[in-house]
C-alpha positions, 0 to 999 in steps of 0.5 A: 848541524853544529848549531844542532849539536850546540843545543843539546844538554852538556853530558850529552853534547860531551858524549855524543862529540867525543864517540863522533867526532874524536872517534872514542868507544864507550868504555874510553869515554866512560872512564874519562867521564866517570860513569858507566859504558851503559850511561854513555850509550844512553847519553849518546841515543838521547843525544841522537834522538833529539838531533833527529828531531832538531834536523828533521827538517834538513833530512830531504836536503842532506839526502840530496846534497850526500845520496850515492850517485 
């Protein structure tokens, strides 16, 4: 997964590991970064939607390794 997340373009690596992984909302991230909530939003779906694809390998593996028992 991180080498996933390595990948993604810069503002959207910074987005999406500032709301994931340091818990930030929208509006905290956009007033460090300087931009809108809505840019954030966006960055943030983009950046999700090309780590499905990067991942979508790994889905069956992970739903197997994490499924609710």
């Amino acid at each position: 997964i991180q080498e996933a997340v390595e990948t993604l373009p810069e503002s959207y690596k910074e987005a999406f590991v500032m709301h994931r992984f340091k818990n930030m909302s929208y509006k905290e991230i956009a007033e460090i970064l300087g931009v809108s909530p809505k840019t954030i939003d966006y960055r943030i779906q983009q950046a999700l939607k090309q780590l499905r694809k990067e991942l979508k390998d790994y889905l069956p593996l992970l739903l197997f390794f994490f499924a609710p028992k």
